[in-house]
Backbone as JSON Lines, residues from 0, in Angstrom:
{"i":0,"aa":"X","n":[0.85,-1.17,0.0],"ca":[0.0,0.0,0.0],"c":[0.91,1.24,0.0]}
{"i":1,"aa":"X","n":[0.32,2.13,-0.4],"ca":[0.98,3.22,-0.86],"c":[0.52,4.65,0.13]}
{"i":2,"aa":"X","n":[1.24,4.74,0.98],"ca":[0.73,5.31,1.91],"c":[1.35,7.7,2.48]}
{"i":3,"aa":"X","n":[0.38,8.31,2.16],"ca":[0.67,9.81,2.6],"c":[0.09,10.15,3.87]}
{"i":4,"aa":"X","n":[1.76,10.53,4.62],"ca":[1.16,10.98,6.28],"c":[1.12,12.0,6.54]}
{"i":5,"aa":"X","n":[0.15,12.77,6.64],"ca":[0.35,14.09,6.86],"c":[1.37,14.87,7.83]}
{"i":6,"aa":"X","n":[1.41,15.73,8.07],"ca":[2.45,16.4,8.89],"c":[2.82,16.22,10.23]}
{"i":7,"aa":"X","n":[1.57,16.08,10.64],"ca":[1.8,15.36,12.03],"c":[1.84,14.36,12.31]}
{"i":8,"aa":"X","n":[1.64,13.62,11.27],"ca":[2.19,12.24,11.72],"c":[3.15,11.86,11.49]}
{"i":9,"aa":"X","n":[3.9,12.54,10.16],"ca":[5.17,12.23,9.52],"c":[5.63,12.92,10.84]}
{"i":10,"aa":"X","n":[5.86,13.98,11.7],"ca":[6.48,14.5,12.65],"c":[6.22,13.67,13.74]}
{"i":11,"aa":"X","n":[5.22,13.1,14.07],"ca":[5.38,11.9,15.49],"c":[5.87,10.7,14.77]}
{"i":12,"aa":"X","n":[5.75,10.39,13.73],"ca":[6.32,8.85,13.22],"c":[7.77,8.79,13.32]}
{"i":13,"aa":"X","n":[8.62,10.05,13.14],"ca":[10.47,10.14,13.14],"c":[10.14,10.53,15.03]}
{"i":14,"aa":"X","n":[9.67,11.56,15.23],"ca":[9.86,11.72,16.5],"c":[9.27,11.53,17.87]}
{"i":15,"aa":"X","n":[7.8,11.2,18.07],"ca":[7.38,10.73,18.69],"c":[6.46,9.83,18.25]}
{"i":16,"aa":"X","n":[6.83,8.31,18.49],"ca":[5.68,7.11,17.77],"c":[4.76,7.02,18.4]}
{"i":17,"aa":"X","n":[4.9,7.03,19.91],"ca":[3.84,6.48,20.65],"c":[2.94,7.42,20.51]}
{"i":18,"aa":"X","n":[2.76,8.64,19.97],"ca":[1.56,9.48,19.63],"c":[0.55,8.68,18.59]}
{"i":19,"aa":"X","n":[0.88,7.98,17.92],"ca":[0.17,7.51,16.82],"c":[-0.18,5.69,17.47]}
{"i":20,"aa":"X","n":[-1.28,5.56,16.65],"ca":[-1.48,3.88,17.41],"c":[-0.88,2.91,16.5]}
{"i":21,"aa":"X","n":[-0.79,1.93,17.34],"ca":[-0.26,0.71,17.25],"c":[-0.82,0.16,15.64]}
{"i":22,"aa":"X","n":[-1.8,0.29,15.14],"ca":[-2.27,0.09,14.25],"c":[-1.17,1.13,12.94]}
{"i":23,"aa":"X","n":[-1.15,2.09,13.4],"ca":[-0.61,3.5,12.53],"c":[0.79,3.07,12.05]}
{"i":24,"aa":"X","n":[0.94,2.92,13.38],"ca":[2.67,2.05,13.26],"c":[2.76,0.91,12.86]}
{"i":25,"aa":"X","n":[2.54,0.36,12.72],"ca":[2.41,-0.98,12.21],"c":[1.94,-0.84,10.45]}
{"i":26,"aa":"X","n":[1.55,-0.21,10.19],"ca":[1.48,0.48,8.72],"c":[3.0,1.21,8.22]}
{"i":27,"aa":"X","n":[3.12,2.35,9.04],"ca":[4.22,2.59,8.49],"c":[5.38,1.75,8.51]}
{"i":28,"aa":"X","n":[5.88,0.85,9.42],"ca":[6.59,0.11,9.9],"c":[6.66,-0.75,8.83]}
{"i":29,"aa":"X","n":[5.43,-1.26,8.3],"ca":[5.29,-2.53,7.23],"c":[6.56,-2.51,6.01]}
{"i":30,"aa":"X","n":[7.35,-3.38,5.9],"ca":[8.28,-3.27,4.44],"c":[7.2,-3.2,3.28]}
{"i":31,"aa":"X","n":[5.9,-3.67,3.1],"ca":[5.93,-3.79,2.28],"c":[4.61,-2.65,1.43]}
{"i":32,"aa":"X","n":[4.94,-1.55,2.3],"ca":[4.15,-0.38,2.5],"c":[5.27,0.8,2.27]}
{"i":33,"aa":"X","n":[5.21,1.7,1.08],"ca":[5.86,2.62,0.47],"c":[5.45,3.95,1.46]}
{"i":34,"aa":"X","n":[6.21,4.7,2.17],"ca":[5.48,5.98,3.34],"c":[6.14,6.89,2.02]}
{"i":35,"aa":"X","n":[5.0,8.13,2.3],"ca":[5.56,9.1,1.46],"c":[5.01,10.54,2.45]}
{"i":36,"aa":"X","n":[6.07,11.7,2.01],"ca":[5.8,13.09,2.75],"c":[5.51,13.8,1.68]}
{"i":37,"aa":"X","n":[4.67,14.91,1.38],"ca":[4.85,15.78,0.85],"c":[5.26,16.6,0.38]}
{"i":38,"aa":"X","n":[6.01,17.41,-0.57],"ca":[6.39,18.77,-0.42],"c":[5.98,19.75,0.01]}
{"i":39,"aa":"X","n":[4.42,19.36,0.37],"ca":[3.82,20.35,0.95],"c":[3.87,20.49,2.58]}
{"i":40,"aa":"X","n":[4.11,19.29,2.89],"ca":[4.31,19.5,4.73],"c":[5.81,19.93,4.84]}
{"i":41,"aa":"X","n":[6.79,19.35,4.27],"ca":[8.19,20.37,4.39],"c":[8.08,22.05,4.35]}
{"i":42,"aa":"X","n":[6.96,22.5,3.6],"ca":[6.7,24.04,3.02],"c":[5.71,24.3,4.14]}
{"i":43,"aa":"X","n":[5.08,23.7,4.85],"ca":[4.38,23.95,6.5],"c":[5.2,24.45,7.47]}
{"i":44,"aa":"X","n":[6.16,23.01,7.24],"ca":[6.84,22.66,8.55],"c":[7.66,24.04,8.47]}
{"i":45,"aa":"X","n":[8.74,24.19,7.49],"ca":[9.44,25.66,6.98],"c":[8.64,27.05,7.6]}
{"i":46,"aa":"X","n":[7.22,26.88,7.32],"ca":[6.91,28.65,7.43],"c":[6.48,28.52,9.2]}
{"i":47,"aa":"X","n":[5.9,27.03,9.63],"ca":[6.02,27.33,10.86],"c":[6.69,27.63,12.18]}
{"i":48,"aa":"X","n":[8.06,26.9,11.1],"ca":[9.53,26.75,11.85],"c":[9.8,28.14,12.38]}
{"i":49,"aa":"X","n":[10.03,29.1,11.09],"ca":[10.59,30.39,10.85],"c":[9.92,31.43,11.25]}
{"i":50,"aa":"X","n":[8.41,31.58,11.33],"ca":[7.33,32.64,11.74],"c":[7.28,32.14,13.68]}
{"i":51,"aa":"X","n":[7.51,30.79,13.86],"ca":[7.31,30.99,15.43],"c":[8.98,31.28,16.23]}
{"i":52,"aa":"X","n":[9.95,30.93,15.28],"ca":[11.41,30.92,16.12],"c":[11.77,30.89,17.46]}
{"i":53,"aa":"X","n":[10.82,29.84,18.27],"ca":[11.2,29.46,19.09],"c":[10.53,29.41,20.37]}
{"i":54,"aa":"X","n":[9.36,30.7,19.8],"ca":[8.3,30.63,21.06],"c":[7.29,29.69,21.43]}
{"i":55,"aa":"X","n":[6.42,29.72,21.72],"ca":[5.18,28.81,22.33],"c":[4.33,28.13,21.62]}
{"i":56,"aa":"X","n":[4.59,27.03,21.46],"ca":[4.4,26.16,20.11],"c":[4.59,26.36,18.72]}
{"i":57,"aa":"X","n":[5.89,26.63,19.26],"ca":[6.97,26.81,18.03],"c":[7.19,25.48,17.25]}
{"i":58,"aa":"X","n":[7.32,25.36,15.88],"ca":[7.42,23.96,15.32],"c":[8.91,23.34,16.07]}
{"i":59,"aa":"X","n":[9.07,22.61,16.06],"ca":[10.36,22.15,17.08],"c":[11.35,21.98,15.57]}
{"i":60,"aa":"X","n":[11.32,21.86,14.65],"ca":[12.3,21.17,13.65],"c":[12.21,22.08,12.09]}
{"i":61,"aa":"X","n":[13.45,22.12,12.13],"ca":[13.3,23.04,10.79],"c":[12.88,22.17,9.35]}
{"i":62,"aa":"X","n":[13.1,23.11,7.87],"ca":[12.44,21.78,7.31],"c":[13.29,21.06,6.81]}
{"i":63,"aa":"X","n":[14.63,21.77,6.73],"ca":[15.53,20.75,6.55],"c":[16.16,19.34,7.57]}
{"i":64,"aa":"X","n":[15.86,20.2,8.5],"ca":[15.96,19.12,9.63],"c":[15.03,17.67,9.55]}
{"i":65,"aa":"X","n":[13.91,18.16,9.48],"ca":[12.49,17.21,8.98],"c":[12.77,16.7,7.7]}
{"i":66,"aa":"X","n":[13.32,16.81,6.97],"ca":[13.43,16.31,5.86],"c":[14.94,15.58,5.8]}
{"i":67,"aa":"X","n":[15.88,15.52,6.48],"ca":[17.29,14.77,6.94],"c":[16.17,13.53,7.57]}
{"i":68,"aa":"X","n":[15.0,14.15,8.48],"ca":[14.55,12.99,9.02],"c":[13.72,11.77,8.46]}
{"i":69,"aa":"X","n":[13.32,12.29,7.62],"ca":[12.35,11.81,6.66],"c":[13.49,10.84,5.89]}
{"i":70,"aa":"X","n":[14.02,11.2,4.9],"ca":[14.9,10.65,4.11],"c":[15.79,9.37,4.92]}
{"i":71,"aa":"X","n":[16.0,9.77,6.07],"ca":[16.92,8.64,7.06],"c":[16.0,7.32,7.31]}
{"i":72,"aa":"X","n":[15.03,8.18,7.7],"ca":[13.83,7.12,7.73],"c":[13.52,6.13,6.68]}
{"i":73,"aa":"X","n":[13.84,6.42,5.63],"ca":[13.18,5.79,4.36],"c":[11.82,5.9,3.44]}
{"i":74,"aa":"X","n":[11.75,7.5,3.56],"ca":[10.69,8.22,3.22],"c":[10.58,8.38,2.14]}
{"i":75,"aa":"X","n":[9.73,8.29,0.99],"ca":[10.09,9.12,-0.35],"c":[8.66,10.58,-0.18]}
{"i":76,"aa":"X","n":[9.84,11.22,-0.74],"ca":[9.03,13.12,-0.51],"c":[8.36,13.16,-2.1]}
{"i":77,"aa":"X","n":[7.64,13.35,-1.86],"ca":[6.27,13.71,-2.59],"c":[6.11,14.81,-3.45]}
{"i":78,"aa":"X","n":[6.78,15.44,-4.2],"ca":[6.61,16.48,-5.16],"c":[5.3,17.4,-5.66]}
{"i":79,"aa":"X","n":[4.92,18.42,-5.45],"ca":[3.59,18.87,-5.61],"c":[3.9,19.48,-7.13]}
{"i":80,"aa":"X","n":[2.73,18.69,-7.77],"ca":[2.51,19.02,-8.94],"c":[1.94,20.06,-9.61]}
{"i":81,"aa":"X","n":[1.33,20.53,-10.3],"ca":[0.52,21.13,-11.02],"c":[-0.96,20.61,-11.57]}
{"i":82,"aa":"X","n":[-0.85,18.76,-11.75],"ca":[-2.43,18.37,-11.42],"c":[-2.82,18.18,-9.76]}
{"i":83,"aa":"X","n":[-1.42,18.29,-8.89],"ca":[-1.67,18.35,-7.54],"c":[-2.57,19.57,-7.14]}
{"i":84,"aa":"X","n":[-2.0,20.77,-7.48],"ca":[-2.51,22.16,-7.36],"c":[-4.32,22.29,-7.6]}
{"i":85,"aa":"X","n":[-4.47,21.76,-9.18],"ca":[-5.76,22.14,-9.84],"c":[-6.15,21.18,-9.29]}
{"i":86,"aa":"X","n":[-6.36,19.9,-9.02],"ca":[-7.36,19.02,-8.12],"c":[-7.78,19.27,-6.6]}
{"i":87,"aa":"X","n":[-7.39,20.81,-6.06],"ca":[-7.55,21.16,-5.06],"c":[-9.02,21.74,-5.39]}
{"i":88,"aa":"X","n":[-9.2,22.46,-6.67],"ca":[-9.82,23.06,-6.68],"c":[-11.71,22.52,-6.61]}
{"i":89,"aa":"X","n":[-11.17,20.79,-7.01],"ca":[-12.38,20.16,-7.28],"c":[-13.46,19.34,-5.59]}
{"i":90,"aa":"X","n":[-12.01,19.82,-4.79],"ca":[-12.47,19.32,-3.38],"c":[-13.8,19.9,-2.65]}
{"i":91,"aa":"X","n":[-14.62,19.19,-2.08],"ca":[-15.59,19.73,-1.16],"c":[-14.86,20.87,-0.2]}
{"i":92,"aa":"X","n":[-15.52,21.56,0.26],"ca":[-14.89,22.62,1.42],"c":[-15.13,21.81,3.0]}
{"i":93,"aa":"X","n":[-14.93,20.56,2.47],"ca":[-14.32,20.01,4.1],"c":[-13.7,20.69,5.19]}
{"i":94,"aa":"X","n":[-12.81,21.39,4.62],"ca":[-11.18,21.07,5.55],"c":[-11.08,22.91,4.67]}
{"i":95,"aa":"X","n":[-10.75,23.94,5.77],"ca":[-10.23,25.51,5.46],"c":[-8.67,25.08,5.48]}
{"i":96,"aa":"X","n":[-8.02,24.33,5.88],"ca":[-6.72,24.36,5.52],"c":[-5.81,24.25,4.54]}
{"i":97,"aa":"X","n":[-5.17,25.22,4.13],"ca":[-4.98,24.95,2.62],"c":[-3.5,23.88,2.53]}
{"i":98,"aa":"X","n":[-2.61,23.36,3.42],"ca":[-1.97,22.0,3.29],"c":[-2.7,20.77,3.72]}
{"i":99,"aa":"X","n":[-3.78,20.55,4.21],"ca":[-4.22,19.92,4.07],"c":[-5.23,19.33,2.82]}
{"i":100,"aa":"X","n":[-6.05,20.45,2.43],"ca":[-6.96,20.49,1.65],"c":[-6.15,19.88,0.4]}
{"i":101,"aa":"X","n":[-4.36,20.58,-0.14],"ca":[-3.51,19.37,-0.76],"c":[-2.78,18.3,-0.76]}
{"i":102,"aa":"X","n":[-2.83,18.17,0.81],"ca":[-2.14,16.75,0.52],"c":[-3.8,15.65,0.29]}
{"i":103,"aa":"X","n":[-5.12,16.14,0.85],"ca":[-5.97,15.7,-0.01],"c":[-5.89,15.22,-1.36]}
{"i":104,"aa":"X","n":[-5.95,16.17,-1.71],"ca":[-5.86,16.12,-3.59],"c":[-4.88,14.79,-3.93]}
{"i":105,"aa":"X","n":[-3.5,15.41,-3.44],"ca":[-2.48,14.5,-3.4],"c":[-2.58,13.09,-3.31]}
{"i":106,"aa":"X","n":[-3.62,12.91,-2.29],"ca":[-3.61,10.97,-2.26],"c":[-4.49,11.02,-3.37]}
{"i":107,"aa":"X","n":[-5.77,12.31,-3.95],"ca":[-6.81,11.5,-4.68],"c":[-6.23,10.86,-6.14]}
{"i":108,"aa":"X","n":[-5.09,11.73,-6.14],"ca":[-4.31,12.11,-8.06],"c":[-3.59,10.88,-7.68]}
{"i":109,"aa":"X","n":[-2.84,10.84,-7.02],"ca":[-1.56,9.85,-7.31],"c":[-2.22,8.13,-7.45]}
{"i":110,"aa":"X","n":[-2.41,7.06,-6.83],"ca":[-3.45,7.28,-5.44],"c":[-2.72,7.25,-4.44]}
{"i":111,"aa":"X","n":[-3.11,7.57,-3.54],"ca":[-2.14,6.82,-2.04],"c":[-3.08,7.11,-0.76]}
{"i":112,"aa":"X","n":[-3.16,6.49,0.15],"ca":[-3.86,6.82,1.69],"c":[-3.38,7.7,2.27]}
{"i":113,"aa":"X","n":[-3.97,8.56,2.36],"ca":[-3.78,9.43,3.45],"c":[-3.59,9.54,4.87]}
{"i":114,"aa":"X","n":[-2.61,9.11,6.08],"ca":[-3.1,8.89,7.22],"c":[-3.04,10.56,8.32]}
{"i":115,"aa":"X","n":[-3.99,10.42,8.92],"ca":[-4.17,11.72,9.88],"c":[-4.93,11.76,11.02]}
{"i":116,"aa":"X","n":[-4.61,12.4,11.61],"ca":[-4.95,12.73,13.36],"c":[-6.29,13.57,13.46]}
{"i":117,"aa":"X","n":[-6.46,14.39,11.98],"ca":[-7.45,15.44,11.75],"c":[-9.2,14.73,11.36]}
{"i":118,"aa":"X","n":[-9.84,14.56,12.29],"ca":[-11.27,14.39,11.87],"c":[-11.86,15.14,10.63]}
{"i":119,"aa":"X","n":[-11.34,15.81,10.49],"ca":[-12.15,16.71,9.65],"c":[-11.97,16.33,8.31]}
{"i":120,"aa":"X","n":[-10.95,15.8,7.95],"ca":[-10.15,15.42,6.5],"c":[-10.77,14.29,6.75]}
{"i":121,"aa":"X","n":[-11.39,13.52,7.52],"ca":[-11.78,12.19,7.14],"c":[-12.66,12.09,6.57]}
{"i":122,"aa":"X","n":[-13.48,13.13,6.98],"ca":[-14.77,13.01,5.68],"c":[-14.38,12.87,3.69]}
{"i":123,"aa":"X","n":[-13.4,13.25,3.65],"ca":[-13.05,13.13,2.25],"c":[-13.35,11.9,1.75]}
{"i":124,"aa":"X","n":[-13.02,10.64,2.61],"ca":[-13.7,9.39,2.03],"c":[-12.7,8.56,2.21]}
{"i":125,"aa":"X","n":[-12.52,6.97,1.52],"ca":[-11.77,6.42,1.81],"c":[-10.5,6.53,1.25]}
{"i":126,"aa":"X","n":[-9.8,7.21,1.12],"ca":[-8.69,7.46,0.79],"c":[-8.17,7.66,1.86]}
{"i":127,"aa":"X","n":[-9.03,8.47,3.16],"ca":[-8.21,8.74,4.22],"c":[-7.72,7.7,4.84]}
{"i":128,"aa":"X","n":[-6.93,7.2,6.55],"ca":[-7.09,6.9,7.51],"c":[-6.8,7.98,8.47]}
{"i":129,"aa":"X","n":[-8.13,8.15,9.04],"ca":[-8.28,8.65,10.15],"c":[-7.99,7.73,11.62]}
{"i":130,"aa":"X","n":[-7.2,8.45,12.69],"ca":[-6.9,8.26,14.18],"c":[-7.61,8.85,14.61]}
């Protein structure tokens, strides 16, 4: 299975596992399950890194840092396309977040599962897994 974790999970999966369940892990964990990140959660992780620098729920990891982590891990990063972009446009207004609302798109185009912590993206359908 071909699997996209959103940001927070790609960020508890390198750094904190036990945030995610046993089930979650055991997915990513699987050899025979491809994990993929986005370009778009590196371009999160980046503006959240840099706009909070250090204060009160400050992103803890820069995106290069997150992305040394990713890659060590055995991650493949996810490239945002241009049918990535315009298939945003065809989404229900689920989800006001606009990295989320593409890494949506993202599992619908490529295919791949989506896994996330966010209720709200689960309504998109089965593409997700929702925690």
């Amino acid at each position: 299975m071909n699997l996209l974790l959103d940001t927070h999970v790609a960020l508890w999966a390198i750094g904190e596992p036990t945030r995610l369940p046993r089930t979650i892990r055991a997915l990513i964990a699987d050899p025979g399950n491809e994990i993929f990140v986005s370009a778009a959660s590196l371009w999160e992780i980046a503006i959240k890194h840099a706009l909070a620098r250090g204060g009160v729920g400050a992103m803890p990891l820069s995106a290069e840092t997150a992305l040394a982590y990713f890659s060590g891990a055995g991650y493949a990063i996810l490239s945002v396309s241009a049918r990535h972009a315009v298939a945003v446009e065809k989404l229900p207004r689920l989800h006001g977040d606009p990295f989320d609302r593409l890494l949506v798109a993202q599992a619908f185009e490529e295919p791949l599962r989506l896994i996330t912590h966010d209720t709200a993206v689960a309504g998109y359908g089965e593409a997700i897994i929702a925690f």
